[in-house]
PDB file of N, CA, C, O and CB in Angstrom:
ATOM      1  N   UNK A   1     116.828 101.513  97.281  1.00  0.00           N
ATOM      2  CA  UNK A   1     116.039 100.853  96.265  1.00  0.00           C
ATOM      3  C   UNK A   1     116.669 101.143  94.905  1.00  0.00           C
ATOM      4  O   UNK A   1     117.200 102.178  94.503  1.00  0.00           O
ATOM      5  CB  UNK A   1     114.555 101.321  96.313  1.00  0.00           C
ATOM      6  N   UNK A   2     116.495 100.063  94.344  1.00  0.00           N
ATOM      7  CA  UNK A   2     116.987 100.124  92.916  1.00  0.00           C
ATOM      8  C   UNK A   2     116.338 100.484  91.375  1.00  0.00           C
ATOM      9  O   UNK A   2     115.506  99.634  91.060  1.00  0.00           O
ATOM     10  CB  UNK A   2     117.373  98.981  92.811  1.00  0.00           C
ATOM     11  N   UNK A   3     116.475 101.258  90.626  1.00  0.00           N
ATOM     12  CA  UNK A   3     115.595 101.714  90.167  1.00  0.00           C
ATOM     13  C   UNK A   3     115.906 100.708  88.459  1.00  0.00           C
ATOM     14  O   UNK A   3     116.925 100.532  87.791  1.00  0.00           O
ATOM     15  CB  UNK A   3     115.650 103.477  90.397  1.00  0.00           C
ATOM     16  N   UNK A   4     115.083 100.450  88.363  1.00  0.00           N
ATOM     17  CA  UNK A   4     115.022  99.543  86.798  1.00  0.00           C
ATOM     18  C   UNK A   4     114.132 100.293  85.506  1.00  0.00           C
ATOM     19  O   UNK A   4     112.918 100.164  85.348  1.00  0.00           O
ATOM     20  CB  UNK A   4     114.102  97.856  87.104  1.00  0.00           C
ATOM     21  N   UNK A   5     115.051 101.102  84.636  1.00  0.00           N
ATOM     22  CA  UNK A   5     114.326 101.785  83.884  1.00  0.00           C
ATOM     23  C   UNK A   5     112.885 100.821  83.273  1.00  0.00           C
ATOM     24  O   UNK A   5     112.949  99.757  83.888  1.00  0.00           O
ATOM     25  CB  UNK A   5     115.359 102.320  82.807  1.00  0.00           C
ATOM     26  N   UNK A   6     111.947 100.797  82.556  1.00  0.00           N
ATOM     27  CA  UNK A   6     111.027 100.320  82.001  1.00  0.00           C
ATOM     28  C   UNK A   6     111.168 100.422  80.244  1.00  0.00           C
ATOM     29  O   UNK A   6     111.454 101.362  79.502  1.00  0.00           O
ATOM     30  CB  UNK A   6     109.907 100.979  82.650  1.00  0.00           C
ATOM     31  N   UNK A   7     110.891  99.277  80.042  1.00  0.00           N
ATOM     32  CA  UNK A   7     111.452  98.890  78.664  1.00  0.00           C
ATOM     33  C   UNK A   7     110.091  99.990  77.542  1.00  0.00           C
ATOM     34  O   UNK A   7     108.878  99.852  77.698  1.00  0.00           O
ATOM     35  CB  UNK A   7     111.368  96.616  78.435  1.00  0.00           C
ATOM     36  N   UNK A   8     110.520 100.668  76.838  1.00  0.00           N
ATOM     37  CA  UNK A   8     109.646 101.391  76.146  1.00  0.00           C
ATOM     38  C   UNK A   8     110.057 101.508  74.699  1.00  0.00           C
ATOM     39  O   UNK A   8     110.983 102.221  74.310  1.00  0.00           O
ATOM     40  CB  UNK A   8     109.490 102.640  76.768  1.00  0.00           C
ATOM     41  N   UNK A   9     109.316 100.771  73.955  1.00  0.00           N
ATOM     42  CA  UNK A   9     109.495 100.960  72.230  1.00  0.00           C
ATOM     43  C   UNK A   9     108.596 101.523  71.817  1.00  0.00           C
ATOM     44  O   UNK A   9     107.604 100.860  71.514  1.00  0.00           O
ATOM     45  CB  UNK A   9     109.563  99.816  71.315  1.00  0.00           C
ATOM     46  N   UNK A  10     108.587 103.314  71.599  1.00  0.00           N
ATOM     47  CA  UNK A  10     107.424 103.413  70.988  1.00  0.00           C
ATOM     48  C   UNK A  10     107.425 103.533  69.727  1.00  0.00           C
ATOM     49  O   UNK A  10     106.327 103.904  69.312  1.00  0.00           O
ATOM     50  CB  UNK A  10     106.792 104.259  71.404  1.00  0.00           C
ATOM     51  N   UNK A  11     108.531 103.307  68.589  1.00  0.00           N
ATOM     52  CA  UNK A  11     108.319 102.592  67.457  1.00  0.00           C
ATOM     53  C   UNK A  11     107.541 101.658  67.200  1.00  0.00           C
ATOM     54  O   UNK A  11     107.010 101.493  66.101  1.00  0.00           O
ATOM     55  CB  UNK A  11     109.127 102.209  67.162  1.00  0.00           C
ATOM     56  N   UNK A  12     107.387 100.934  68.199  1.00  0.00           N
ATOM     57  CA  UNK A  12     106.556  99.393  67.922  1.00  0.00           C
ATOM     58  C   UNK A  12     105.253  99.368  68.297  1.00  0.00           C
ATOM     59  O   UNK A  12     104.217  98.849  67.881  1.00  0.00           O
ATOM     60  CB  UNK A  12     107.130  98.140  68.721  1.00  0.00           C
ATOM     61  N   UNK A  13     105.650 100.207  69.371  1.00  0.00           N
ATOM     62  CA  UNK A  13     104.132 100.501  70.579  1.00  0.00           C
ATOM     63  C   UNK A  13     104.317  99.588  71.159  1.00  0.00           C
ATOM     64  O   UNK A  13     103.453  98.758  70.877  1.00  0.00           O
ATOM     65  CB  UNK A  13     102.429 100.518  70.177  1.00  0.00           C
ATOM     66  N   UNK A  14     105.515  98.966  72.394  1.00  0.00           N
ATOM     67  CA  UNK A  14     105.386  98.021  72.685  1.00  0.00           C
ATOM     68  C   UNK A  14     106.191  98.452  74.115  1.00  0.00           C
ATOM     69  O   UNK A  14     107.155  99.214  74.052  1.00  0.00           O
ATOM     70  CB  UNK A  14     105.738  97.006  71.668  1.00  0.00           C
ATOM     71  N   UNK A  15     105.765  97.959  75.278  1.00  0.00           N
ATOM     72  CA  UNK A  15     106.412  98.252  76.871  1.00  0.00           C
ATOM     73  C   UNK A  15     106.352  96.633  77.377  1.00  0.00           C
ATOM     74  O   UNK A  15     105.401  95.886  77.609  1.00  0.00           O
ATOM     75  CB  UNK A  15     105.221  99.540  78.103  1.00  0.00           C
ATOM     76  N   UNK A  16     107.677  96.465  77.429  1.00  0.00           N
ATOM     77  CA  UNK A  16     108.463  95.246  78.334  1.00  0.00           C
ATOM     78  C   UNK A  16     107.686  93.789  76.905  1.00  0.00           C
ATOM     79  O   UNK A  16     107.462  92.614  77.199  1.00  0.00           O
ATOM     80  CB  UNK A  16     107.546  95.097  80.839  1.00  0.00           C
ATOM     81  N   UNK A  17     107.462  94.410  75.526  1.00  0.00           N
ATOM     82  CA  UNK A  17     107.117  93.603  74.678  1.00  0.00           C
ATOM     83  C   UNK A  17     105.428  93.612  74.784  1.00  0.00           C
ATOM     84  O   UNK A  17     104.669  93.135  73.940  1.00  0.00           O
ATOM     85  CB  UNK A  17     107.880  92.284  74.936  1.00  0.00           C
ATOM     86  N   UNK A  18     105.213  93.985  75.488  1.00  0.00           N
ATOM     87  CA  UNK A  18     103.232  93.971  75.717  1.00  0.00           C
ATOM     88  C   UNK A  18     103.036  95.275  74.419  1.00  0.00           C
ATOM     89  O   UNK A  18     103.464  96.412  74.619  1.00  0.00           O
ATOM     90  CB  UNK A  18     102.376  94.782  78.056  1.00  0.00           C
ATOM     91  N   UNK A  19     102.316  94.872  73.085  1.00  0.00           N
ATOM     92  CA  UNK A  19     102.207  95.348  72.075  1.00  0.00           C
ATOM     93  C   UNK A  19     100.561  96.523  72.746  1.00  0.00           C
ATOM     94  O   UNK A  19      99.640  96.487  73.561  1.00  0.00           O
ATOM     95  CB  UNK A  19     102.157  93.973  70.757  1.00  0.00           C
ATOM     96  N   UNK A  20     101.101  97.314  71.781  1.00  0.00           N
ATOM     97  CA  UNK A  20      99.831  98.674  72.244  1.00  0.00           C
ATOM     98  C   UNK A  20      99.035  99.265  70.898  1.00  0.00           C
ATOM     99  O   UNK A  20      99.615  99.180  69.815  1.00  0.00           O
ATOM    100  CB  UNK A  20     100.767 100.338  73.040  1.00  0.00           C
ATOM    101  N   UNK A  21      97.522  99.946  70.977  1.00  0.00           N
ATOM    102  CA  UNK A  21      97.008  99.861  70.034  1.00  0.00           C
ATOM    103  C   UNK A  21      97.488 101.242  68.879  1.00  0.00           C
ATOM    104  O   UNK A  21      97.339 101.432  67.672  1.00  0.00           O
ATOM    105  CB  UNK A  21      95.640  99.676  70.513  1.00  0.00           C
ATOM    106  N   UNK A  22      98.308 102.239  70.348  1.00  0.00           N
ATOM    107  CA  UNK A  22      98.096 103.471  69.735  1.00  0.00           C
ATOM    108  C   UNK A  22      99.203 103.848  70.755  1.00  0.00           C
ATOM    109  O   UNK A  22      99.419 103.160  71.753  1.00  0.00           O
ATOM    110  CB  UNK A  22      96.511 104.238  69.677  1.00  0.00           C
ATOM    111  N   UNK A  23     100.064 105.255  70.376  1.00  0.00           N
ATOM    112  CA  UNK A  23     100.664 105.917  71.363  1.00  0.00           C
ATOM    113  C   UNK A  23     100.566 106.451  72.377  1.00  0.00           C
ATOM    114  O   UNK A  23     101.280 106.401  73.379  1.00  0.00           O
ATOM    115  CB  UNK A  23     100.974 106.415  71.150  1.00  0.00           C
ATOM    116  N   UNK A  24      99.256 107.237  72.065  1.00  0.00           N
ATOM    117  CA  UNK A  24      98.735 107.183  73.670  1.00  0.00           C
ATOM    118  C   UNK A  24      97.977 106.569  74.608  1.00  0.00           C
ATOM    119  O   UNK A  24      97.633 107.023  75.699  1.00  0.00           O
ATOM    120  CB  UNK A  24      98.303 107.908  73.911  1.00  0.00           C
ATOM    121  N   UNK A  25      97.736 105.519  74.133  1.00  0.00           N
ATOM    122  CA  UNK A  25      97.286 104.048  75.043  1.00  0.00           C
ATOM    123  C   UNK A  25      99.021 104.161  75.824  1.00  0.00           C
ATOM    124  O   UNK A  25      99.353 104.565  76.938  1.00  0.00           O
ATOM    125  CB  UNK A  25      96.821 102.027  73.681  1.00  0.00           C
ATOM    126  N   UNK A  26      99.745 103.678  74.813  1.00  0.00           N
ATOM    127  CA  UNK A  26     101.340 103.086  76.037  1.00  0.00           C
ATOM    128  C   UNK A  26     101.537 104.474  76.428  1.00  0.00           C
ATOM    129  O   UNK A  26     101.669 104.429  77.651  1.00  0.00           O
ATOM    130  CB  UNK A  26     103.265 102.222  75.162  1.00  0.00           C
ATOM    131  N   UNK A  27     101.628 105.692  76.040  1.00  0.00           N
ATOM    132  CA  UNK A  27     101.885 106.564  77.046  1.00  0.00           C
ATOM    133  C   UNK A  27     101.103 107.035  78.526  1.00  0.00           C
ATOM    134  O   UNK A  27     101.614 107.528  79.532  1.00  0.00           O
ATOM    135  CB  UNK A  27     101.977 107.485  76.349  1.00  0.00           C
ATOM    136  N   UNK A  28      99.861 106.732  78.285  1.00  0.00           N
ATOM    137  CA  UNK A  28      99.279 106.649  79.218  1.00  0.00           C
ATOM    138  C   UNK A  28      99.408 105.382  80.639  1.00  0.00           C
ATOM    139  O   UNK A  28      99.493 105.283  81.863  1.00  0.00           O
ATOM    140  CB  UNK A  28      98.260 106.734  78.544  1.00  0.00           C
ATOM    141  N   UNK A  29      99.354 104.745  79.590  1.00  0.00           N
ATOM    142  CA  UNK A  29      99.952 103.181  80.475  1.00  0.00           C
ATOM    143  C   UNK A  29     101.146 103.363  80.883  1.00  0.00           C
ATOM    144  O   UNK A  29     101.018 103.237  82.101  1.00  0.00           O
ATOM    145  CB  UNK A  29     100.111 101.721  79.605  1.00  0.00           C
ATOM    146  N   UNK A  30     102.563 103.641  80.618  1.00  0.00           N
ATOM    147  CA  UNK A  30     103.802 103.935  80.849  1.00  0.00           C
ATOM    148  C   UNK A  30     103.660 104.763  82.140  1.00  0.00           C
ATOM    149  O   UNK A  30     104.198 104.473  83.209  1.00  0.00           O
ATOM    150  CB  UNK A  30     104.474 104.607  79.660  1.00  0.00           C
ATOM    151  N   UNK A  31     102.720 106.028  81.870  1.00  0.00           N
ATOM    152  CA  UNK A  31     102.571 106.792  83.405  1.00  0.00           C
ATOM    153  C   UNK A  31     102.355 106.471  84.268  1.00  0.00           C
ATOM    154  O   UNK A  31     102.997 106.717  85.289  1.00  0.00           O
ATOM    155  CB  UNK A  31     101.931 107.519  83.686  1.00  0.00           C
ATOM    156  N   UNK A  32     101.044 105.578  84.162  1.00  0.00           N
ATOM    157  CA  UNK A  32     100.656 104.706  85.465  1.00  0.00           C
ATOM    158  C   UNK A  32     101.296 103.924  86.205  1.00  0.00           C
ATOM    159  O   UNK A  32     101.322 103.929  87.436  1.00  0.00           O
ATOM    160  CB  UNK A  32      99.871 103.980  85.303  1.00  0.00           C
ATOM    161  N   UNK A  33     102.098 102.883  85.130  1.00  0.00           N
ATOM    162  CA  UNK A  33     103.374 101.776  85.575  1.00  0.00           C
ATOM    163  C   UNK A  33     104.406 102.697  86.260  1.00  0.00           C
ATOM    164  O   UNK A  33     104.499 102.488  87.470  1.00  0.00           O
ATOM    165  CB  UNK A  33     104.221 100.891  84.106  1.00  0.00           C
ATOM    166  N   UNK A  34     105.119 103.565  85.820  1.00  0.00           N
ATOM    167  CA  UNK A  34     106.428 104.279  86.200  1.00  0.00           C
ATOM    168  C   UNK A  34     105.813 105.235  87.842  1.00  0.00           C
ATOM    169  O   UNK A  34     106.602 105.570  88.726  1.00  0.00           O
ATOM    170  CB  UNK A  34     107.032 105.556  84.543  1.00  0.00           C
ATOM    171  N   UNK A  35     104.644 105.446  87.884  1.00  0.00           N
ATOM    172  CA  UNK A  35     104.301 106.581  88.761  1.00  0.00           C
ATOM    173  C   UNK A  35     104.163 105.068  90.284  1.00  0.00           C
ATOM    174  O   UNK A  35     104.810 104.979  91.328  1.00  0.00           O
ATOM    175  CB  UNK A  35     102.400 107.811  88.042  1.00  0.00           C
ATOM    176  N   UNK A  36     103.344 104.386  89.866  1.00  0.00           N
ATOM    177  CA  UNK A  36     103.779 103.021  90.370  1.00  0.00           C
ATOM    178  C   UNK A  36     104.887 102.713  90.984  1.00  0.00           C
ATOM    179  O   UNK A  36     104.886 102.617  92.212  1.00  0.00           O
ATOM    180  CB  UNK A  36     103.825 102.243  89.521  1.00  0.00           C
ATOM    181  N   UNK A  37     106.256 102.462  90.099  1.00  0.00           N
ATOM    182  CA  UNK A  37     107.308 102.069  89.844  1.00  0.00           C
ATOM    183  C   UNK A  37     107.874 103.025  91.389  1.00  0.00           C
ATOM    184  O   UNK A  37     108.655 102.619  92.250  1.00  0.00           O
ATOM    185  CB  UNK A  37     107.812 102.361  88.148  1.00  0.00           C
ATOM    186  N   UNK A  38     107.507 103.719  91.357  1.00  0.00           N
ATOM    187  CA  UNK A  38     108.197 104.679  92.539  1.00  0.00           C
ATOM    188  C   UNK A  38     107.935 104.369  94.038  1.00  0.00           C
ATOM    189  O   UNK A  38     108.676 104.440  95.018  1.00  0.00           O
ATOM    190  CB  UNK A  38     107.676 106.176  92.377  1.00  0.00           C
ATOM    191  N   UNK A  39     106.517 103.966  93.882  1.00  0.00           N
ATOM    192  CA  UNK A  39     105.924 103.262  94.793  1.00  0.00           C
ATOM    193  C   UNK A  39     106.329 101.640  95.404  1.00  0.00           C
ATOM    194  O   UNK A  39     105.921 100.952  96.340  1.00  0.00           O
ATOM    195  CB  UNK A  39     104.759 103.312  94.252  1.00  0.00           C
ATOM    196  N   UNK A  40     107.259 101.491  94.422  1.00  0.00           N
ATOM    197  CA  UNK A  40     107.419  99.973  94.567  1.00  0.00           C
ATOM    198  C   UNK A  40     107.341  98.895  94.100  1.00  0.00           C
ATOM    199  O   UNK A  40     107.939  97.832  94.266  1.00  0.00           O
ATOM    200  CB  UNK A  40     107.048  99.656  95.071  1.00  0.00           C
ATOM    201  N   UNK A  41     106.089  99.436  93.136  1.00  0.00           N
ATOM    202  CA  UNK A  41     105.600  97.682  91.800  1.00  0.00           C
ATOM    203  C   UNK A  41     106.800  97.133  91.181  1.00  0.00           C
ATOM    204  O   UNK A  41     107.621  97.971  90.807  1.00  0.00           O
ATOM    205  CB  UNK A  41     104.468  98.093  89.992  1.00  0.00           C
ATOM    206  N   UNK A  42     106.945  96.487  91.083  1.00  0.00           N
ATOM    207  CA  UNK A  42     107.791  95.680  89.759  1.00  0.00           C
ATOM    208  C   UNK A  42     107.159  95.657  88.543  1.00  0.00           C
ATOM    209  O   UNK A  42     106.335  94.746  88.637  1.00  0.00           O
ATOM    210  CB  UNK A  42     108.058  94.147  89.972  1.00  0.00           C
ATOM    211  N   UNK A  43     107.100  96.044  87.687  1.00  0.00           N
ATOM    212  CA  UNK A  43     106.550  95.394  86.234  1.00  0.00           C
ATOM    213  C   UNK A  43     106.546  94.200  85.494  1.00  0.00           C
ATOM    214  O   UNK A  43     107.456  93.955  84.702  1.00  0.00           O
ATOM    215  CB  UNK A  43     106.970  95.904  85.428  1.00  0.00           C
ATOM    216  N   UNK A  44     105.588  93.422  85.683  1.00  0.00           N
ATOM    217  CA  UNK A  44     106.223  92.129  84.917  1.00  0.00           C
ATOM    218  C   UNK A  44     105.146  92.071  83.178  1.00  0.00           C
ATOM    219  O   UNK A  44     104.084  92.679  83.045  1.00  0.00           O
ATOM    220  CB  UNK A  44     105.882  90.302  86.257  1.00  0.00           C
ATOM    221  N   UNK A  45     105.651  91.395  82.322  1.00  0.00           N
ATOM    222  CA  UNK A  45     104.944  91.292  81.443  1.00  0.00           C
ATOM    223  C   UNK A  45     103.451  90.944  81.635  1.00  0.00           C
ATOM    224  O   UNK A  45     102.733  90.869  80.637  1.00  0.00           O
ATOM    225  CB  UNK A  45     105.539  90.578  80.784  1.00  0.00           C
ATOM    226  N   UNK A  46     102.986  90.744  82.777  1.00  0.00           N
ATOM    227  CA  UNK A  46     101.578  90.004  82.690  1.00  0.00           C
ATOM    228  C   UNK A  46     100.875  91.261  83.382  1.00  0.00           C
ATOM    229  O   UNK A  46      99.664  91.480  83.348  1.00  0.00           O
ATOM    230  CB  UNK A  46     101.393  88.299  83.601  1.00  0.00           C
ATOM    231  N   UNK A  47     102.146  92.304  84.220  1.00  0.00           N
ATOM    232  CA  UNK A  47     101.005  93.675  84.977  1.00  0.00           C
ATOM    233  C   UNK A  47     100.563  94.391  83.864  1.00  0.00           C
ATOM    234  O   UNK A  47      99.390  94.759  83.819  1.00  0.00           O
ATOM    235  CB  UNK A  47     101.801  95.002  86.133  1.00  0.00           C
ATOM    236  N   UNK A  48     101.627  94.727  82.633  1.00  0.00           N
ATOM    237  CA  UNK A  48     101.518  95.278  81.780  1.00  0.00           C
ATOM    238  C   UNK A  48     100.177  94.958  81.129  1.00  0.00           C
ATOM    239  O   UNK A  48      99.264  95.780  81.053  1.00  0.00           O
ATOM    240  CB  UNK A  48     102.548  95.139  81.197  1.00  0.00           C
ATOM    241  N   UNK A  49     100.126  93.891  80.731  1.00  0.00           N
ATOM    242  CA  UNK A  49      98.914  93.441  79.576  1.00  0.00           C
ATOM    243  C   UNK A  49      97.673  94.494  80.462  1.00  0.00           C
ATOM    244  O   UNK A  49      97.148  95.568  80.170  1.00  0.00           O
ATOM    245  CB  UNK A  49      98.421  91.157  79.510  1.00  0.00           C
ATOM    246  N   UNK A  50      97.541  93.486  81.747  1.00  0.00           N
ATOM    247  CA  UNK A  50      96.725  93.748  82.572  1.00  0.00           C
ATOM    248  C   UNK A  50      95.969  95.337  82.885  1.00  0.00           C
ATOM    249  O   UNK A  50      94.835  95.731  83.159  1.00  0.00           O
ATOM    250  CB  UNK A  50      97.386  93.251  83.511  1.00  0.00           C
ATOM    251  N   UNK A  51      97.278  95.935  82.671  1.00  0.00           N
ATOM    252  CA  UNK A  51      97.111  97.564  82.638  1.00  0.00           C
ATOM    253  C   UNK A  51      96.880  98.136  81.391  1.00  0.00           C
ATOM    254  O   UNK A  51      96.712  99.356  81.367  1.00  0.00           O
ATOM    255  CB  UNK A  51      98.315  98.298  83.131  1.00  0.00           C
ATOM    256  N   UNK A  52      96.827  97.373  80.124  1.00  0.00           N
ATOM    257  CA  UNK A  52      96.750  97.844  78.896  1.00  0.00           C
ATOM    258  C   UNK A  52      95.291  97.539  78.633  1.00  0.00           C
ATOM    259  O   UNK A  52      94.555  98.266  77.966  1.00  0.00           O
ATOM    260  CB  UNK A  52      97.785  97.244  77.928  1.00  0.00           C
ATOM    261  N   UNK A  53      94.893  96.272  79.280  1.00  0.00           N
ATOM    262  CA  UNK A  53      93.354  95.682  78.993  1.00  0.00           C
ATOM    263  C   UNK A  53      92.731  96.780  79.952  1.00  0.00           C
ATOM    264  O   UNK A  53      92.002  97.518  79.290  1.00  0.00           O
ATOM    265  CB  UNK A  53      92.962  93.790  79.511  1.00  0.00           C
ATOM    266  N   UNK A  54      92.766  97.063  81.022  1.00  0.00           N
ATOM    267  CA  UNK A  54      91.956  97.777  81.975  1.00  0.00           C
ATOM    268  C   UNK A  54      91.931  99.347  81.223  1.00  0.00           C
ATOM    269  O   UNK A  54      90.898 100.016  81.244  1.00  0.00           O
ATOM    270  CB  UNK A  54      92.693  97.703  83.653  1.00  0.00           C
ATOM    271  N   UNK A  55      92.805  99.690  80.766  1.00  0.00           N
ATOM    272  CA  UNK A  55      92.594 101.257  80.380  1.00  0.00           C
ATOM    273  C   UNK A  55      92.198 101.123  79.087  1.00  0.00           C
ATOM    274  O   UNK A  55      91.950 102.157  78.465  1.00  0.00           O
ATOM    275  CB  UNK A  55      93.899 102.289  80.484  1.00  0.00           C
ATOM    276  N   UNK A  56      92.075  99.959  78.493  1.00  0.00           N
ATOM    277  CA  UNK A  56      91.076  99.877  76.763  1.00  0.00           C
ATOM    278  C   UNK A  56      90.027  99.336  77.328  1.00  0.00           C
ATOM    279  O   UNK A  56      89.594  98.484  76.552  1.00  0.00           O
ATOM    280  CB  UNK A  56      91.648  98.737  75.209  1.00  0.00           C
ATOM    281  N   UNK A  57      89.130  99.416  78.680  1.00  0.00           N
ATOM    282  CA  UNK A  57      88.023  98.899  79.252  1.00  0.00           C
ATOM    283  C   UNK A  57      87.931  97.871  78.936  1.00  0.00           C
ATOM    284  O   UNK A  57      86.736  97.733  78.673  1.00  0.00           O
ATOM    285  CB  UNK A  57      87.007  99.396  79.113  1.00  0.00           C
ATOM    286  N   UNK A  58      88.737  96.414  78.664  1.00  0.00           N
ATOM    287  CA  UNK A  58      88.211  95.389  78.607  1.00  0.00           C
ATOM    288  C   UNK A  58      88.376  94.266  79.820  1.00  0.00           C
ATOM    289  O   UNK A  58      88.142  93.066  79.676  1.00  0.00           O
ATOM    290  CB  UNK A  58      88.584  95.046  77.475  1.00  0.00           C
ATOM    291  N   UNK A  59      88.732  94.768  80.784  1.00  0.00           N
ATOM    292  CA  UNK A  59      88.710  94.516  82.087  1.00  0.00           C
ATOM    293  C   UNK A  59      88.158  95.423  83.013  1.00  0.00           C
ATOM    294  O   UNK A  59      88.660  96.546  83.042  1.00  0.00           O
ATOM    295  CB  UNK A  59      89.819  94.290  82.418  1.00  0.00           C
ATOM    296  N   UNK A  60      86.782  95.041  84.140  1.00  0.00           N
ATOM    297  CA  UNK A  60      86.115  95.599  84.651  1.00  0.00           C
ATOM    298  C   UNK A  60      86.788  96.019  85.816  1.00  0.00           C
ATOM    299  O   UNK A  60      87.823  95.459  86.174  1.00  0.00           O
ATOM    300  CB  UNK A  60      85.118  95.036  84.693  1.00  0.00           C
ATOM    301  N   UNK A  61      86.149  97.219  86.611  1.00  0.00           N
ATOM    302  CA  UNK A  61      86.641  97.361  88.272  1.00  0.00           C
ATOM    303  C   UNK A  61      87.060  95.720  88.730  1.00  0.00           C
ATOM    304  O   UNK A  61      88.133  95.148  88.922  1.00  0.00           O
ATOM    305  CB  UNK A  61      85.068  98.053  89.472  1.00  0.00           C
ATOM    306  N   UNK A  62      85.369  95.238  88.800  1.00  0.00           N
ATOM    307  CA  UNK A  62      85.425  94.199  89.475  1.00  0.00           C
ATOM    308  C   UNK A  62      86.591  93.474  89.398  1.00  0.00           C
ATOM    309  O   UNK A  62      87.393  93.327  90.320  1.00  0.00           O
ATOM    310  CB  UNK A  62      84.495  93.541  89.217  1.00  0.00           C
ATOM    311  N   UNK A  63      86.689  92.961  88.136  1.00  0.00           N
ATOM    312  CA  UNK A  63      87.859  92.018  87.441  1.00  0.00           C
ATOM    313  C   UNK A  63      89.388  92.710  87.975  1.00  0.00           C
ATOM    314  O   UNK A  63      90.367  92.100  88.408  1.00  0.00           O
ATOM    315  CB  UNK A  63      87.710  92.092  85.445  1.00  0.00           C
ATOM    316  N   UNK A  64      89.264  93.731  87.840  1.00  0.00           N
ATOM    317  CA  UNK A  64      90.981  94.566  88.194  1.00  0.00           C
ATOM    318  C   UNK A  64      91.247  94.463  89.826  1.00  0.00           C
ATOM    319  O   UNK A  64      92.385  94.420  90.294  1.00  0.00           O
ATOM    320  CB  UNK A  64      90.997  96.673  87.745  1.00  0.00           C
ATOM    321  N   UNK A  65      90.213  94.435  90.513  1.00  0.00           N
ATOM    322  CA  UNK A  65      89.862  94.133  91.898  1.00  0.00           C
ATOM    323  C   UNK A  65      90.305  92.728  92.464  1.00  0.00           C
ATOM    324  O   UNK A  65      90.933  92.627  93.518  1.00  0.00           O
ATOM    325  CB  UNK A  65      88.389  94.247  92.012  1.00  0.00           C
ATOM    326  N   UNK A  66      89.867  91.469  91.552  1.00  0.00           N
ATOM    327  CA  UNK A  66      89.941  90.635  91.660  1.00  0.00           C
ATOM    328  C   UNK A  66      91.217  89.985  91.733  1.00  0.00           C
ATOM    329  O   UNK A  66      91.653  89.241  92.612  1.00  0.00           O
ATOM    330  CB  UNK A  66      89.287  90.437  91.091  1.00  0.00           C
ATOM    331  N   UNK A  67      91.740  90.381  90.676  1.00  0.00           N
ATOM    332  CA  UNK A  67      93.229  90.156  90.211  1.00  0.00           C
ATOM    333  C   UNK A  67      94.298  90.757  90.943  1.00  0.00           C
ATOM    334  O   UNK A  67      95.425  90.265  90.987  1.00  0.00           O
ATOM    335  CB  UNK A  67      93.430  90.626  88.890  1.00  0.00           C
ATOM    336  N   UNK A  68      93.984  91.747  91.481  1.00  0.00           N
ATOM    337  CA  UNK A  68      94.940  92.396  92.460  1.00  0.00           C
ATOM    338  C   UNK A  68      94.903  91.721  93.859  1.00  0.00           C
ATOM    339  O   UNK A  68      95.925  91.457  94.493  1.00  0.00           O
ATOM    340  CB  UNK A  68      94.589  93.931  92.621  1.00  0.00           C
ATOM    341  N   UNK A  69      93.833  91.504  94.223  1.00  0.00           N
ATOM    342  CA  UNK A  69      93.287  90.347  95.907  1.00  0.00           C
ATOM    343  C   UNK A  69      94.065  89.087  95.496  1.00  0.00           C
ATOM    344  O   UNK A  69      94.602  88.400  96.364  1.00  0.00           O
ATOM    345  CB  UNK A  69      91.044  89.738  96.160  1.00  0.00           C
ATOM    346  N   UNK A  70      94.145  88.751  94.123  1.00  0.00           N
ATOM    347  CA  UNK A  70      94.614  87.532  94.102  1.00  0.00           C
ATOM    348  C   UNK A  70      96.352  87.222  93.684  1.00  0.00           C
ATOM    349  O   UNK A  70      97.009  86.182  93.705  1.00  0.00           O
ATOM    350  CB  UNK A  70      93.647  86.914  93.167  1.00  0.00           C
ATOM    351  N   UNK A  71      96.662  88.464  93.357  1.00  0.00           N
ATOM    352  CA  UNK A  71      98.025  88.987  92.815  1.00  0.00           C
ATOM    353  C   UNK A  71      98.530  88.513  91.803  1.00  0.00           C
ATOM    354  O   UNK A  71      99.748  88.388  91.675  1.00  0.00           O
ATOM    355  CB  UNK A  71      98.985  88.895  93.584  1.00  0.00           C
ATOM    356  N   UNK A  72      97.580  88.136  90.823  1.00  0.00           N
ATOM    357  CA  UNK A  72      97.749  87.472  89.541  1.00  0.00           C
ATOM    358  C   UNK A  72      98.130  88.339  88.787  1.00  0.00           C
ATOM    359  O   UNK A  72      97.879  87.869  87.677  1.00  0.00           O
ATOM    360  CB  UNK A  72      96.700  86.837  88.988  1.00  0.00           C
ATOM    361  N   UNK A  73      98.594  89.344  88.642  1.00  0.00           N
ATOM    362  CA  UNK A  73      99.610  89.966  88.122  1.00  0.00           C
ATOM    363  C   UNK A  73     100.986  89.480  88.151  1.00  0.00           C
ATOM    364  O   UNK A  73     101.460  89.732  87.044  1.00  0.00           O
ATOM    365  CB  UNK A  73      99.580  91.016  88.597  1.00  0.00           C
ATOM    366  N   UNK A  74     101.775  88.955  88.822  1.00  0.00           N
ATOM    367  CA  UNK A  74     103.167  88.867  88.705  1.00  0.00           C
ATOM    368  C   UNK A  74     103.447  87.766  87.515  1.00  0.00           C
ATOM    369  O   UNK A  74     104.602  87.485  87.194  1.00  0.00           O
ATOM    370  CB  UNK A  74     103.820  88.466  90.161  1.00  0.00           C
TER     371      UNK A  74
END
């Protein structure tokens, strides 16, 4: 397996361009994606958002549930 570093600006606050509110919002998010990443995910710009909305609670279980059954992430 090939390993694809993950794009991280934290000058900008920004991972694979998905803009962040605070540093440790994307560092926290960065962990999750990369700990992931080992597992297999790919990162695409739309998991990112997805993982940035869910850990600023503006996406519910339900909703994160949903989206994953439906793989609307990629």
């Amino acid at each position: 397996m090939k390993y694809t570093p993950l794009e991280i600006d934290r000058n900008n606050l920004t991972i694979m361009g998905v803009t962040f509110p605070n540093l440790k919002t994307l560092e926290s998010v960065a962990f999750g994606i990369g700990t992931n990443m080992y597992e297999g995910y790919k990162p695409t710009k739309k998991g990112i958002e997805i993982a940035r909305d869910y850990f600023l609670n503006k996406i519910s279980d339900e909703q994160l549930l949903q989206i994953a059954k439906e793989k609307s992430y990629e």
